[in-house]
C-alpha atoms as one frame of an Amber mdcrd trajectory, in Angstrom:
protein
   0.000   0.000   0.000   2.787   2.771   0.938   4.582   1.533  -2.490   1.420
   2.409  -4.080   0.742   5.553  -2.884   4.381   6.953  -3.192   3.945   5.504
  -7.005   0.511   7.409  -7.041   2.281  10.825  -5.708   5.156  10.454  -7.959
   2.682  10.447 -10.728   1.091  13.589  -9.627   4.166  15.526  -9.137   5.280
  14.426 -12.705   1.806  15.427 -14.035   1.631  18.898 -12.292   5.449  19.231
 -13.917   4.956  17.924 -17.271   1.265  18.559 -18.219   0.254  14.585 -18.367
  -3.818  14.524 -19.686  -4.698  11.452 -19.014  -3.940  12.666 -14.578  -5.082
  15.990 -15.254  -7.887  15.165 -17.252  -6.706  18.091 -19.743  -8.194  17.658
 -23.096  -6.171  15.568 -25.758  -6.360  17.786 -28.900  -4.603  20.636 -27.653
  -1.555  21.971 -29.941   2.343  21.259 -29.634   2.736  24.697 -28.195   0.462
  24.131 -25.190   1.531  20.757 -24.248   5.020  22.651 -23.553   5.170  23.049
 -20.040   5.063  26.591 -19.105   7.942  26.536 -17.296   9.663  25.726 -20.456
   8.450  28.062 -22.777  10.657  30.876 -21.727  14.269  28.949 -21.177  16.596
  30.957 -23.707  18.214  28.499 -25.880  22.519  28.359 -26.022  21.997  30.656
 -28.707  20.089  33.364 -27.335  22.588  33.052 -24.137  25.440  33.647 -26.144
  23.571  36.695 -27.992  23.188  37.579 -24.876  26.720  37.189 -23.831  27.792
  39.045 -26.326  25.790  41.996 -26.412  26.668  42.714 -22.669  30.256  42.571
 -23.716  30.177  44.996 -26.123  28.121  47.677 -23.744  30.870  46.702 -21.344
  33.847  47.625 -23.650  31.711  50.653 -25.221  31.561  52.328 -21.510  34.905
  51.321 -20.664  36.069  53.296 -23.572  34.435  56.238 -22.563  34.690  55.768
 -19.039  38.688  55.649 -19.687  38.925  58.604 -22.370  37.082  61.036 -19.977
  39.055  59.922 -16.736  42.163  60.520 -18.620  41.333  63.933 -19.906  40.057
  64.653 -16.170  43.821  63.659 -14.635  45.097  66.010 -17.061  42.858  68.827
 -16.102  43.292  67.846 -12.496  47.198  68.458 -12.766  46.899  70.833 -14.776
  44.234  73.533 -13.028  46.284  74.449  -9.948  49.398  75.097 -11.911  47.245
  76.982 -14.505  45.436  79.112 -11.411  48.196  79.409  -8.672  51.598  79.816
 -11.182  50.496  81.047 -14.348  47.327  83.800 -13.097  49.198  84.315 -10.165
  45.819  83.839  -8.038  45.431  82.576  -4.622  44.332  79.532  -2.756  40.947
  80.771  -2.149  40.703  81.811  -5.781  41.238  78.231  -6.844  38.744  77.025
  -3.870  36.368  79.447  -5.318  36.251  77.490  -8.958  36.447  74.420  -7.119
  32.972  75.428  -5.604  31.631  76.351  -9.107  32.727  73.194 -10.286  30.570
  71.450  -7.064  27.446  73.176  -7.750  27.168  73.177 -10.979  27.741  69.383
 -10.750  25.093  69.091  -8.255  22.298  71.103 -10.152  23.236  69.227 -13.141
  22.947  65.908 -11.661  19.652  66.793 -10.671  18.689  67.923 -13.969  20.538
  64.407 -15.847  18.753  61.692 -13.437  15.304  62.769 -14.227  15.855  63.021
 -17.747  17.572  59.836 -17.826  14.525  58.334 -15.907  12.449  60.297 -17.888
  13.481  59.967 -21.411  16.856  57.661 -21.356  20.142  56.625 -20.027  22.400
  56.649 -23.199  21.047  60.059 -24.581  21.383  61.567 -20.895  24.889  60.196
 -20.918  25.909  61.062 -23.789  24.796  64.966 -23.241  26.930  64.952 -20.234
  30.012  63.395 -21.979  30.356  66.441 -23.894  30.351  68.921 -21.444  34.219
  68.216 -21.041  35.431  68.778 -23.993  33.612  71.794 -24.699  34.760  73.431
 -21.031  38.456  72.359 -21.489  38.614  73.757 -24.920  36.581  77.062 -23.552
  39.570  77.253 -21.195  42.608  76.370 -24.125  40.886  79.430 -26.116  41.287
  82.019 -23.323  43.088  80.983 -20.413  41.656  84.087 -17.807  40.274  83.517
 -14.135  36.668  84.267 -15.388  37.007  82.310 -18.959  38.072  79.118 -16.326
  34.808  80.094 -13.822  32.896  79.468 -17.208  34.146  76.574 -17.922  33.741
  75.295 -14.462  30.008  75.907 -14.623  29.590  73.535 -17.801  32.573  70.856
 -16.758  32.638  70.685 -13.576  35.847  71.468 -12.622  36.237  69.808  -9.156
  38.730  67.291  -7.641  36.314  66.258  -5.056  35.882  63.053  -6.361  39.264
  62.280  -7.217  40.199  60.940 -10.735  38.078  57.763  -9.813  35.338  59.233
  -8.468  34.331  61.327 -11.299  35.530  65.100  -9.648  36.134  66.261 -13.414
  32.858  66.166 -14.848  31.215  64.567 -11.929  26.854  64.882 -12.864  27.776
  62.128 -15.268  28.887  59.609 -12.267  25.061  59.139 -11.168  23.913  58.291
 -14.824  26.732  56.364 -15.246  26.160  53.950 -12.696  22.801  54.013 -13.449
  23.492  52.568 -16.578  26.408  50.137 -15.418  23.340  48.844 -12.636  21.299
  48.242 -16.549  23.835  45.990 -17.951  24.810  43.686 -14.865  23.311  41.502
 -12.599  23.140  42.195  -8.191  25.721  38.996  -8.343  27.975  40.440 -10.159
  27.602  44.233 -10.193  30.257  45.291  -7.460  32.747  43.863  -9.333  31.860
  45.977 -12.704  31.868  49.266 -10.699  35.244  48.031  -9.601  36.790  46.937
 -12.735  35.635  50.167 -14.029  36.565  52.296 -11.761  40.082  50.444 -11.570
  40.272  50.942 -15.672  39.001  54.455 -15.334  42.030  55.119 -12.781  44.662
  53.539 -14.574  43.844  56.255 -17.696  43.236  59.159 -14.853  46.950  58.254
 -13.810  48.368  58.397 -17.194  46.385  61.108 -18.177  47.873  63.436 -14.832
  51.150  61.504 -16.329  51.401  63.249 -19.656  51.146  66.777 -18.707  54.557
  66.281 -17.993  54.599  66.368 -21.859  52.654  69.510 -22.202  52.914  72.933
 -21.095  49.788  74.210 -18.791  47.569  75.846 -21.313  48.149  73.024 -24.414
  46.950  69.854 -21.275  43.807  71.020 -21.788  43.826  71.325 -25.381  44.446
  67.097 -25.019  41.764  66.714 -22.726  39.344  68.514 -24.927  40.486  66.459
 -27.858  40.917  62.939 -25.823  37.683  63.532 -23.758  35.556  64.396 -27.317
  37.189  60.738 -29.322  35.666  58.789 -26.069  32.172  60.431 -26.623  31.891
  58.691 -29.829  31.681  54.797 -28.304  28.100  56.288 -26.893  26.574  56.620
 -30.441  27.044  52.887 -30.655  25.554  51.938 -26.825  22.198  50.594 -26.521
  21.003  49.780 -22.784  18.600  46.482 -22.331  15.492  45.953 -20.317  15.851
  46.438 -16.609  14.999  43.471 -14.827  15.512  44.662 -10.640  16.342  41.923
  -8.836  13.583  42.641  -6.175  10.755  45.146  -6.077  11.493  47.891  -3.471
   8.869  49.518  -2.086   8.177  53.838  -2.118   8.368  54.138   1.531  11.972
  52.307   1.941  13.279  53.574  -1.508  12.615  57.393  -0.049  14.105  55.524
   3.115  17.496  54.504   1.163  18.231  57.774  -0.209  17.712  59.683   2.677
  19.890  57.837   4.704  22.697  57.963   1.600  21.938  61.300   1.287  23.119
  62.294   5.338  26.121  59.770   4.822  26.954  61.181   1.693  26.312  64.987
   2.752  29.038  64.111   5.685  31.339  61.790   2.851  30.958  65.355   0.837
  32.407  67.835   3.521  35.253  65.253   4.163  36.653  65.058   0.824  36.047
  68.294   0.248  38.034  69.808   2.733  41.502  67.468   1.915  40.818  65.729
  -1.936  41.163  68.810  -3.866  43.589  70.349  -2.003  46.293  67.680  -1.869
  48.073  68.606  -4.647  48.249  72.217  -3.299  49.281  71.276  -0.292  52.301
  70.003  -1.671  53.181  73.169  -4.485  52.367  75.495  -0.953  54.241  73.682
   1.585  56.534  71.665  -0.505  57.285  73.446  -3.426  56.955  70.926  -5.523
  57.575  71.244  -9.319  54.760  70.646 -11.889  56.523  67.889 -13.782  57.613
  65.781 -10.488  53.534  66.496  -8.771  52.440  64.697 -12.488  54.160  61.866
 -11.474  52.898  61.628  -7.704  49.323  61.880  -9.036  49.660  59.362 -11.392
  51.153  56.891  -8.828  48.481  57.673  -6.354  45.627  57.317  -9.258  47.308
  53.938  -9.886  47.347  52.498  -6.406  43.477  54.180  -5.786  42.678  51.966
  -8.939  44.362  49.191  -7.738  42.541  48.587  -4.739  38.796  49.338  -5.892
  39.371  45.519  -6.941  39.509  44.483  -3.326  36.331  45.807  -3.028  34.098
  42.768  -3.980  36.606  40.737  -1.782  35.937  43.619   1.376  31.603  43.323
   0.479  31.576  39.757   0.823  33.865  39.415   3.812  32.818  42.017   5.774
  30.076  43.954   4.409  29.953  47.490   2.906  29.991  48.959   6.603  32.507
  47.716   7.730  34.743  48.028   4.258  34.413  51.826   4.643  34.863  52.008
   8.461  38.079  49.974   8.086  39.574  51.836   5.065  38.628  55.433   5.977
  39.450  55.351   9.737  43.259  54.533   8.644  43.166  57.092   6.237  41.834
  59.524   9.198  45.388  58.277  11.108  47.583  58.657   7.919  45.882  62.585
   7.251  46.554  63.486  10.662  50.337  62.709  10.547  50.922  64.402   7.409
  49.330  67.446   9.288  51.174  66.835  12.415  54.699  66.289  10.720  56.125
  68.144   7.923  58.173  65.493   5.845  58.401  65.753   2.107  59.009  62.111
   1.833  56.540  60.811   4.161  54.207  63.065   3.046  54.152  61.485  -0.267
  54.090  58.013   0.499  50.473  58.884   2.310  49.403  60.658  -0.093  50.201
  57.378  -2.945  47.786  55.746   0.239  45.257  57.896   1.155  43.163  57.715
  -1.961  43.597  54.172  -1.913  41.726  53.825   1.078  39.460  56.208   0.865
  37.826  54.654  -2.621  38.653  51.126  -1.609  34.869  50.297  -0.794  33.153
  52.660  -3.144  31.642  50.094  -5.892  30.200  48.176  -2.309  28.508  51.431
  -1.346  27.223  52.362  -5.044  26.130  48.218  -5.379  23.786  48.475  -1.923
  22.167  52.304  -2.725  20.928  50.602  -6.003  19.596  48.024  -4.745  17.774
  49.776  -1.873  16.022  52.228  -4.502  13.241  51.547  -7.183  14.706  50.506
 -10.388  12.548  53.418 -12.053  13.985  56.048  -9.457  18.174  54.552  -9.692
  19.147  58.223 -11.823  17.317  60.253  -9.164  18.068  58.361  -6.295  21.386
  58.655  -7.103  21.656  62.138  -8.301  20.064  63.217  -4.630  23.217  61.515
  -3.320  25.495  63.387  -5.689  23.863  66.530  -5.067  24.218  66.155  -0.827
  28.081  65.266  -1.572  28.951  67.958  -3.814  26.822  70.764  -1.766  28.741
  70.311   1.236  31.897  69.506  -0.485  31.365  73.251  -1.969  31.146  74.595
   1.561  33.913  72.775   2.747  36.360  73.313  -0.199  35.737  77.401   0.724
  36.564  76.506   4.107  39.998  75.095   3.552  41.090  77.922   0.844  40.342
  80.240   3.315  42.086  78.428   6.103  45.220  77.385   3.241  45.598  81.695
   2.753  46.069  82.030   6.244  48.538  79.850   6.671  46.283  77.330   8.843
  46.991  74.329   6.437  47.013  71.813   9.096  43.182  72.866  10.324  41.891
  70.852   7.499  43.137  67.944   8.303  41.773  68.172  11.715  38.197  68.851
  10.543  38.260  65.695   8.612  38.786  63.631  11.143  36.185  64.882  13.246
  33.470  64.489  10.526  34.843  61.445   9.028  34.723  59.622  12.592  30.590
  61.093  13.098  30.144  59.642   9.221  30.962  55.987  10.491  29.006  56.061
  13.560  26.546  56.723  11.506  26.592  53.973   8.606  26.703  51.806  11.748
  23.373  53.466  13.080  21.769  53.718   9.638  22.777  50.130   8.544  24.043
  48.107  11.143  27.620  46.355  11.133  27.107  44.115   8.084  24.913  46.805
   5.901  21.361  44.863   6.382  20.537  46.375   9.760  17.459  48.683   8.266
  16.916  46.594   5.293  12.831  47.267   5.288  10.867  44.343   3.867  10.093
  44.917  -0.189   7.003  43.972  -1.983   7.978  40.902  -2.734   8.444  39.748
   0.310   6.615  39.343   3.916   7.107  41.666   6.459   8.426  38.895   8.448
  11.822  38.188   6.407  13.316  41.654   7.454  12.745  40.657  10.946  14.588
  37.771  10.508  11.682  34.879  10.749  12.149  33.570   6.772  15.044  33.629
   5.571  15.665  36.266   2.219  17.589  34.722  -0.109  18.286  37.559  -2.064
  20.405  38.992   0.901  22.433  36.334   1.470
C-alpha cells in the first residue's frame, strides 16, 4: 500500500510538472505549443545566451572606452588647473577654492537635472549629453586661459577634484547616470565587481592622463583633454542599454528611506573630501614646493594604487560587508591625514598621499552596489543624483573653508576637521545600517514583512 501511494504521488508531481492529460484530465487535442510546459516556454536556448553574452560585452567595452577617455582627460585637467590658477594667473588659494565650488554646484544642479531626464526619457542620450560637457569646457579654457574664462568653464565641466580621478571630480553629474546605466547591464551577483573593474580601468587612464602633462605645457593639457575627452564620446553613439529586470521590487516608503539615509552619509562623505581631496596637490606646491613635472608623477602613482585597490572591493563586500569596508579603510586614512598634518616630511608626506586615496575609494563600488539596490529601479538616476547633489553641496562649503584656512597659513586645520566628521560619518553607517549593511533593510514587496525581521530567511540577501 505505501509503495502504491508513493507511485501514485510520484505520478502527480510528474503530471503537475509535465502537463500529463490522461492525470489531469486536460483535453487531448490541444496543440504542440500548449503541451510545452510553461515553465519551459521561456528557457533561452545556447543561442540566445550567447547573444546575450555578447551583447553585454560589447556595452561593457563601449563604456569602458568612454569611461577611460574622460578619466584621462580629467587627470590632465586635475594636474593641470592648480598650476594653470596658482603659477600662471598668479591667483590665490581661495581663488582656486572658489572654482572648485563652481565646479561642485554646478555638478550638483546638473545631476539633478541628468537623473530625471535619464529616468524620464533615457540613459544613453542623458549620458551622452553629459560626456560632452568636457570637452567643450576644457577647450573654452585652451581658447582664453583668464580667471573668469576658467569660472565658465567650471560651470559647464565641472571642474572639481572632489571626487578624485576615480570618483568622477572632473565632470562629476555624469557619475550618477553612469552607474545608473552600469546597474542596466549587470546583474546584483555580479555588479560590485563591474563598478570596480571600471573604476580600476578608469584610474589607470586618470593616472596616465595626470602623467602626460609632464609632456605639455599648462595651457596646451587642456587642449588634449578637450580632444581625448571628445574621441571617447563617440563609443556612446554605438551603446544601446537592455530591459531592466531589478532583482527585487522595493517599495516607495523604503526607496525614499534609502536615499535619505545615503543622502546624510553622503552629505558628511561630501564635507570630508572636500576639505583634503582637492587640495592635496596644493598642499604640496604650498608647503613643498613641488615642481609641476615631479607632482604629475605623484598623481599618477596615487591614481594607480586608488585603482588598484577598488578591486579588493568585492573581496571587502563579501567578507565584511559594505559597513565595515568603509569604516576599516577610511578610519586609517583619518590616522595617515593626521600625521601628514602633524609632521612636515616631504618624503613621508608622499608616500600617504600614494595611500590615502587608496583607502578612501577602496569600498566605493560596495557602497554604489547596496544604494541601487535599496532604490526603485525606475527612481536609480534620481536616487542617485540626490546623493550626488548632498556630496557635492557640502563639499562646496567645505572646499571654501579650507582655501580660506590654506591663505592664512592654517593648512594643518583641514586635516583636523576631517577627522572629526569622518569619525561622526561611520558612527553613523553603523546606526543607519548596522555592522554588516542589512541592519534597516525594510521588507520589499515581494516579500513578507516577516523576512526583514529575521523569521524567513531572504535569499536575495544572502
Amino acid at each position: 500500500m505505501a509503495a502504491y501511494n508513493r507511485a501514485e504521488a510520484a505520478a502527480r508531481i510528474f503530471a503537475a510538472e509535465f502537463g500529463d492529460r490522461l492525470t489531469t484530465g486536460e483535453p487531448l487535442n490541444q496543440s504542440p505549443t500548449n503541451q510545452m510546459p510553461q515553465s519551459t516556454q521561456n528557457i533561452p536556448t545556447p543561442a540566445d545566451e550567447l547573444t546575450q553574452k555578447r551583447e553585454q560585452r560589447l556595452r561593457l567595452i563601449l563604456l569602458i572606452l568612454f569611461r577611460c577617455a574622460r578619466t584621462a582627460a580629467g587627470g590632465m585637467i586635475m594636474v593641470a588647473l592648480p598650476y594653470l590658477v596658482l603659477r600662471n594667473l598668479h591667483a590665490g588659494s581661495f581663488a582656486l577654492a572658489m572654482l572648485y565650488v563652481i565646479g561642485v554646484l554646478s555638478t550638483a544642479a546638473l545631476s539633478i537635472g541628468v537623473g530625471y531626464l535619464a529616468d524620464r526619457w533615457d540613459y544613453g542620450g542623458a549620458l551622452l549629453l553629459t560626456g560632452l560637457m568636457v570637452p567643450i569646457s576644457a577647450w573654452m579654457v585652451y581658447a582664453e586661459p583668464n580667471y573668469w574664462m576658467i569660472c565658465a568653464a567650471s560651470v559647464i565641466g565641472g571642474f572639481a577634484a572632489t571626487g578624485s580621478l576615480i570618483g568622477g571630480g572632473v565632470g562629476g553629474a555624469v557619475q550618477s547616470v553612469q552607474s545608473a546605466v552600469v546597474a542596466r547591464i549587470t546583474t546584483p551577483e555580479n555588479r560590485t565587481r563591474y563598478y570596480a573593474v571600471l573604476a580600476f580601468l578608469g584610474g589607470i587612464a586618470g593616472a596616465l592622463g595626470a602623467l602626460t602633462v609632464h609632456f605639455f605645457t599648462v595651457r596646451n593639457a587642456f587642449l588634449a583633454a578637450a580632444i581625448l575627452s571628445l574621441i571617447g564620446c563617440v563609443p556612446l553613439f554605438f551603446l544601446h542599454l537592455p530591459h531592466y529586470q531589478p532583482h527585487k521590487k522595493v517599495t516607495r516608503e523604503s526607496s525614499s528611506r534609502a536615499v535619505r539615509q545615503f543622502g546624510i552619509t553622503g552629505m558628511l562623505n561630501g564635507f570630508s573630501q572636500g576639505l583634503i581631496t582637492p587640495f592635496l596637490i596644493p598642499f604640496f606646491v604650498l608647503v613643498y614646493h613641488v615642481s609641476r613635472q615631479h607632482m604629475s608623477v605623484f598623481a599618477a602613482l596615487a591614481s594607480t594604487t586608488a585603482s588598484i585597490s577598488l578591486l579588493a572591493a568585492p573581496s571587502l563586500e563579501r567578507r565584511f560587508g559594505f559597513v565595515r569596508s568603509i569604516t576599516f579603510t577610511r578610519a586609517l586614512g583619518i590616522v595617515l591625514l593626521m600625521i601628514m598634518a602633524l609632521w612636515h616630511n616631504l618624503a613621508f608626506g608622499l608616500v600617504i598621499y600614494l595611500i590615502y586615496p587608496a583607502l578612501r575609494i577602496a569600498a566605493l563600488p560596495a557602497q554604489q552596489s547596496a544604494l541601487i539596490e535599496r532604490v526603485e529601479h525606475g527612481s536609480m538616476g534620481r536616487a542617485l543624483a540626490i546623493n550626488q547633489v548632498a556630496r557635492l553641496s557640502a563639499a562646496s562649503a567645505a572646499s571654501m573653508c579650507t582655501g580660506y584656512l590654506f591663505d592664512i597659513s592654517a593648512v594643518e586645520c583641514p586635516f583636523f576637521i576631517y577627522a572629526v566628521v569622518m569619525a561622526a560619518n561611520i558612527v553613523l553607517y553603523y546606526r543607519f545600517f548596522g555592522h554588516d549593511g542589512k541592519k534597516n533593510d525594510p521588507p520589499t514587496a515581494s516579500q513578507p514583512a516577516t523576512a526583514a525581521l529575521g523569521n524567513v530567511p531572504d535569499k536575495s540577501e544572502t
